[in-house]
C-alpha positions as CSV (number, residue, x, y, z in Angstrom):
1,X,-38.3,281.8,-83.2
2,X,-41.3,281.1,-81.5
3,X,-42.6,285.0,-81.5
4,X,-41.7,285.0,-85.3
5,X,-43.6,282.2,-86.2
6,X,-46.7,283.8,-83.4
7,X,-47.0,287.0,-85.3
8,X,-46.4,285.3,-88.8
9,X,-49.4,283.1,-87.6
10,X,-51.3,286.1,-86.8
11,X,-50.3,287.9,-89.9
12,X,-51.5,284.7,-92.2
13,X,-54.9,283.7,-90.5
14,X,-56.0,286.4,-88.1
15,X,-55.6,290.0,-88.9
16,X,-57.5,290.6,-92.1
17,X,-57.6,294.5,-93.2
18,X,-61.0,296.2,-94.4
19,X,-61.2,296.3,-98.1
20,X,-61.0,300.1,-99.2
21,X,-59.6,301.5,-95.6
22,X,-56.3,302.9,-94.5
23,X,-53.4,300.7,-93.9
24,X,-53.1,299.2,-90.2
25,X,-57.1,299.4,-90.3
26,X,-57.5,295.5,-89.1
27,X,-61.1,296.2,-88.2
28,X,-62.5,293.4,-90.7
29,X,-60.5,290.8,-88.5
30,X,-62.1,288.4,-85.8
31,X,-59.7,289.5,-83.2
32,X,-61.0,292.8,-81.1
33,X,-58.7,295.4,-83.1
34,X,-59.2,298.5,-84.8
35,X,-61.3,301.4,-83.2
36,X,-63.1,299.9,-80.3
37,X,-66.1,302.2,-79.8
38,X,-65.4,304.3,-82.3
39,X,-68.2,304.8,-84.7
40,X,-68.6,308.0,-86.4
41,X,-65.5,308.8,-88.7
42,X,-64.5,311.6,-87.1
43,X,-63.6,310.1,-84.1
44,X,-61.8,307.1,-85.9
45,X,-60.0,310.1,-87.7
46,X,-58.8,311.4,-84.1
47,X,-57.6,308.3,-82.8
48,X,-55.5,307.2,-85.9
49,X,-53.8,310.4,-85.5
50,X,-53.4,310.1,-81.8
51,X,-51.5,306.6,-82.2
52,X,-49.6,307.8,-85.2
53,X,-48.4,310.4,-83.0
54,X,-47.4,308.6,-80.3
55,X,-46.3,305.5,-82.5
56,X,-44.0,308.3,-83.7
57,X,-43.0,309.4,-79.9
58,X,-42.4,305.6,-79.3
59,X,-40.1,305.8,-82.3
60,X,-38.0,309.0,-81.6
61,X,-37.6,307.8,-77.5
62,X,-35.7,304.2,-78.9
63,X,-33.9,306.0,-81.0
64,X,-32.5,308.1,-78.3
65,X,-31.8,305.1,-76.5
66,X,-29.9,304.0,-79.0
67,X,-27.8,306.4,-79.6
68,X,-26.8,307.2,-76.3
69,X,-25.8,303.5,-76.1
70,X,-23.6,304.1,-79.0
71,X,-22.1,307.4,-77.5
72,X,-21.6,304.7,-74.6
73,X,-23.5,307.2,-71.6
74,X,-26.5,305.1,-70.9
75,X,-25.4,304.4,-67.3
76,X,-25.6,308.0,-66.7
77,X,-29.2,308.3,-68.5
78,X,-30.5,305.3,-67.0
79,X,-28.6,304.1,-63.7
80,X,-31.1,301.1,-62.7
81,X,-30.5,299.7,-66.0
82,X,-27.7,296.9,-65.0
83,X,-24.4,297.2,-67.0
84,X,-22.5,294.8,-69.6
């Protein structure tokens, strides 16, 4: 509950996006996000589609997880992982 109502905070008050920019672009915000020393558009181009790349990675890997949980061979995958 208290992560939900963190990131619901953060969502609210902090993380404003840039008016006229891509969605995720949270550069206009007072928090340190978006492209950190990125200042020509080409390289903000290249490192948008190096997260959304490995965003998608990071997406592909849980869902391996999860199915291998579901086909019940997990332990055999992962063997440090401890048991239910």
């Amino acid at each position: 509950l208290q992560v939900l109502a963190f990131c619901g905070a953060l969502e609210l008050v902090g993380w404003k996006q840039a008016e006229g920019s891509f969605p995720g672009d949270f550069s206009a915000s007072s928090f340190p996000v978006g492209w950190v020393g990125a200042d020509d558009p080409e390289t903000q181009e290249d490192y948008r589609a190096k997260e959304l790349n490995q965003g998608r990675a990071a997406q592909m890997g849980m869902l391996a997880l999860m199915v291998h949980d579901k086909l019940g061979n997990v332990d055999d995958l992962l063997p440090w992982l401890p048991s239910n």
